[in-house]
Backbone as ProteinMPNN parsed JSONL, in Angstrom:
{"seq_chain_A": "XXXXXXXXXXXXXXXXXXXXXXXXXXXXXXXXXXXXXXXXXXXXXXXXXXXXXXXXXXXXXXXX", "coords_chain_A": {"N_chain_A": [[25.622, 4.807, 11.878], [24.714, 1.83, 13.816], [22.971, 1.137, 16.649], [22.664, -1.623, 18.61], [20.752, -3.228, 21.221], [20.546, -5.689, 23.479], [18.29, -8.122, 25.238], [18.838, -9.227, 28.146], [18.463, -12.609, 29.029], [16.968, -13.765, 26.327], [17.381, -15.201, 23.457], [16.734, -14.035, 21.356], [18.252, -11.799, 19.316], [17.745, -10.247, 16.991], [17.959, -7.34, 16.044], [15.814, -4.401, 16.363], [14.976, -2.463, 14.391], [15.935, -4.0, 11.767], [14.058, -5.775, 12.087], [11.635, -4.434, 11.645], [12.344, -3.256, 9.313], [12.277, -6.296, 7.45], [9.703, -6.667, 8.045], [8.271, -4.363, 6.53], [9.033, -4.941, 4.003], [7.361, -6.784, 2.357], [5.06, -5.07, 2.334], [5.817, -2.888, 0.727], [6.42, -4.178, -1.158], [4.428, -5.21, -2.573], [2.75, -2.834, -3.208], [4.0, -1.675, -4.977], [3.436, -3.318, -7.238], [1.113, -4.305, -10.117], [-1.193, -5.01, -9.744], [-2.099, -4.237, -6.585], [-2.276, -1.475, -7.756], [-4.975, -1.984, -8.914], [-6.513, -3.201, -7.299], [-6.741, -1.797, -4.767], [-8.636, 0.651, -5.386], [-10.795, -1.289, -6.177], [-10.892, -2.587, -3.663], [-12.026, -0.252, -2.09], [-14.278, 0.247, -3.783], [-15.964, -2.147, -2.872], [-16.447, -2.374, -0.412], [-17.608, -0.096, 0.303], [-19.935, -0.763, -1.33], [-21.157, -3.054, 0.043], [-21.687, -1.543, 2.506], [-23.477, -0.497, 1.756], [-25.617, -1.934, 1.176], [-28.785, -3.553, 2.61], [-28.182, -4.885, 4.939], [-25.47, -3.955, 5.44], [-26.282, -1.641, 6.183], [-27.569, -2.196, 8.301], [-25.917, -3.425, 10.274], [-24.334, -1.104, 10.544], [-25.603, 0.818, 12.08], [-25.921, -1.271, 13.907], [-23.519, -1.091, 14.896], [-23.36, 1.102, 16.322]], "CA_chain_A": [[25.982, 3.934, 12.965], [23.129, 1.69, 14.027], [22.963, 0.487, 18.201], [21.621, -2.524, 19.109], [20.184, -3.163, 22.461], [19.905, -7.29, 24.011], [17.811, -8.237, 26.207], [19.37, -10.261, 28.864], [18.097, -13.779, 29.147], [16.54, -14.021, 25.565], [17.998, -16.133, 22.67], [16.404, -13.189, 20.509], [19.018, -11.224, 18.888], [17.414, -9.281, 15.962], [17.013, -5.633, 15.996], [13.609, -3.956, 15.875], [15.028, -2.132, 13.371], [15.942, -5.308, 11.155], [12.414, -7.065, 11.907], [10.902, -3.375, 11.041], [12.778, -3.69, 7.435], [11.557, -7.151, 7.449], [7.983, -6.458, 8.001], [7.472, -3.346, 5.723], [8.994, -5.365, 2.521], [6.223, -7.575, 1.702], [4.148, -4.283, 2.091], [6.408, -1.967, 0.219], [6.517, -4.932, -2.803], [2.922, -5.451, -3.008], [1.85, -1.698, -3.03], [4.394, -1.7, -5.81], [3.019, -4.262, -8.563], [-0.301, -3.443, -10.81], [-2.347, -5.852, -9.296], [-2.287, -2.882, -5.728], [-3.57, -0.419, -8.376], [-6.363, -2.354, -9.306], [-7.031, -4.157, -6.089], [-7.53, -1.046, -3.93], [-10.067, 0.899, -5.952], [-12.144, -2.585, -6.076], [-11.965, -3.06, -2.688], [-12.746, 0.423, -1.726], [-15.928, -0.077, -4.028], [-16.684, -3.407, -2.688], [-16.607, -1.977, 0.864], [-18.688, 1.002, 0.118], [-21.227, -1.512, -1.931], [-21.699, -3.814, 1.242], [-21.907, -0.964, 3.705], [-25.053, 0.27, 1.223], [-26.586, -2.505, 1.014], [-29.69, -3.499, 4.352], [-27.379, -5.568, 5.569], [-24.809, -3.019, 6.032], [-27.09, -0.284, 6.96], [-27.9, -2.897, 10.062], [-24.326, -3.585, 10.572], [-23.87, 0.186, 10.603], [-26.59, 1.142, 12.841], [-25.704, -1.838, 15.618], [-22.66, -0.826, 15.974], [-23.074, 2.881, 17.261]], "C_chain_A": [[24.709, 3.348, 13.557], [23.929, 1.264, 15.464], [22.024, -0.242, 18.378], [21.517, -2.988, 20.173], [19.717, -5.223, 22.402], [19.323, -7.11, 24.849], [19.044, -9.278, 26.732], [18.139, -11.274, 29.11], [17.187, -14.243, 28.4], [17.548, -14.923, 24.635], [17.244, -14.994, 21.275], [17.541, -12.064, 19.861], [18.912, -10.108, 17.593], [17.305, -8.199, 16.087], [15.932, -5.212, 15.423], [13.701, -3.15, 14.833], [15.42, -3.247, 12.186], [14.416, -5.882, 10.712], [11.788, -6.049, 11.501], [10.906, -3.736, 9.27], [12.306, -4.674, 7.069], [9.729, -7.282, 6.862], [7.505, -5.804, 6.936], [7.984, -3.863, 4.258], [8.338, -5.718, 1.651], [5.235, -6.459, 1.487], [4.535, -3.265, 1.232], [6.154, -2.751, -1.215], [5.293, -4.815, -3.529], [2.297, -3.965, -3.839], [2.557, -1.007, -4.693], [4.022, -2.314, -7.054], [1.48, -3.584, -9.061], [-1.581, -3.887, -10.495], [-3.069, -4.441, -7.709], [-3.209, -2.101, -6.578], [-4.514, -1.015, -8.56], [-7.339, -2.641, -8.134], [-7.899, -3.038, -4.88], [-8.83, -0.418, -4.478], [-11.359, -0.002, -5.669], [-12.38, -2.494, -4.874], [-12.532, -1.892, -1.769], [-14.41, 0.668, -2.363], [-16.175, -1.091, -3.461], [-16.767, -2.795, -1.313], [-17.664, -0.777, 0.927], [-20.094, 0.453, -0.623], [-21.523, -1.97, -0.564], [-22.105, -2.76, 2.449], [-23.575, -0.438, 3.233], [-25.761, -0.529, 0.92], [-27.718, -2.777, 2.624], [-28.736, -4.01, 5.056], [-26.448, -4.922, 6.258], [-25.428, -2.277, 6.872], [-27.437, -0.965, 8.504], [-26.605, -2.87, 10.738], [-23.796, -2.348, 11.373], [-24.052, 0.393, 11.999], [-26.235, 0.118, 14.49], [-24.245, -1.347, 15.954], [-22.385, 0.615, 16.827], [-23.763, 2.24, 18.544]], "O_chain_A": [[23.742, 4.068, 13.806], [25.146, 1.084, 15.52], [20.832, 0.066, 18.37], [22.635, -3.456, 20.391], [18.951, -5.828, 21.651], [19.496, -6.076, 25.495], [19.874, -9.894, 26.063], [17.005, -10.86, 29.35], [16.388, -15.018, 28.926], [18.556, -15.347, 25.2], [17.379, -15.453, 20.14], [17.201, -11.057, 20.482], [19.799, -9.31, 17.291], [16.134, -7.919, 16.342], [15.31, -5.5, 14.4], [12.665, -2.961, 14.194], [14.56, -2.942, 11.359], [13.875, -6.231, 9.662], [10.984, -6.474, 10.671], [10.107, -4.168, 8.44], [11.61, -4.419, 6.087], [9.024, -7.692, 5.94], [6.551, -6.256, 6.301], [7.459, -3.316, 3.288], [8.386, -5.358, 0.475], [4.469, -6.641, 0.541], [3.586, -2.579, 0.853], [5.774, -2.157, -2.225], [5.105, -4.454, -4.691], [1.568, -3.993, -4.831], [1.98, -0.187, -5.405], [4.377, -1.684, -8.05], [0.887, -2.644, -8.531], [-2.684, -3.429, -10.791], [-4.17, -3.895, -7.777], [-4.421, -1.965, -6.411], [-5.415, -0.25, -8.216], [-8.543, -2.399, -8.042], [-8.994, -3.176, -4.334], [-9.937, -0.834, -4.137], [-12.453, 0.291, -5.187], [-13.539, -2.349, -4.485], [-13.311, -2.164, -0.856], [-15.397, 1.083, -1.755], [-17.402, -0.998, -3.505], [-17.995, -2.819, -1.22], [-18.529, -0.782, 1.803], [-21.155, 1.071, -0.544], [-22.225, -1.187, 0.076], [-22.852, -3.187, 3.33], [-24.517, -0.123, 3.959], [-26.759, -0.147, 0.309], [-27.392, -2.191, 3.656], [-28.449, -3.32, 6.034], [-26.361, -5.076, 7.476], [-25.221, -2.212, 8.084], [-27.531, -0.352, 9.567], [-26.409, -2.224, 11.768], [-23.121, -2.361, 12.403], [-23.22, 0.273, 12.898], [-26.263, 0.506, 15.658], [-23.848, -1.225, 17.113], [-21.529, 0.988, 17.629], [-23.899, 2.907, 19.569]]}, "name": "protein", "num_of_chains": 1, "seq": "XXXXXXXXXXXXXXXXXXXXXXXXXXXXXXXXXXXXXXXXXXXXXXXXXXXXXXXXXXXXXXXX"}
């Protein structure tokens, strides 16, 4: 049984559960295809390259 809750004096009618389902599809699809497997690995190396390069290490360092 789902309950859905209006606001009074909106023109909004969706449930936050609806726009939830909504939202997490495109992230549920993606994380699904083979391109995800490949993509994270890379960009956890590419993020761990730039943080080790001077540039990073400055980056690092200003922001503490």
């Amino acid at each position: 049984m789902t309950n859905t809750t209006y606001q009074s004096g909106t023109d909004n009618h969706a449930s936050a559960d609806a726009l939830h389902a909504v939202a997490e599809f495109p992230v549920a699809w993606f994380e699904a295809t083979p391109a995800y497997l490949v993509l994270r690995p890379l960009g956890a190396f590419l993020s761990e390259w730039a943080a080790a390069t001077p540039a990073g290490i400055v980056l690092t360092l200003l922001k503490r």
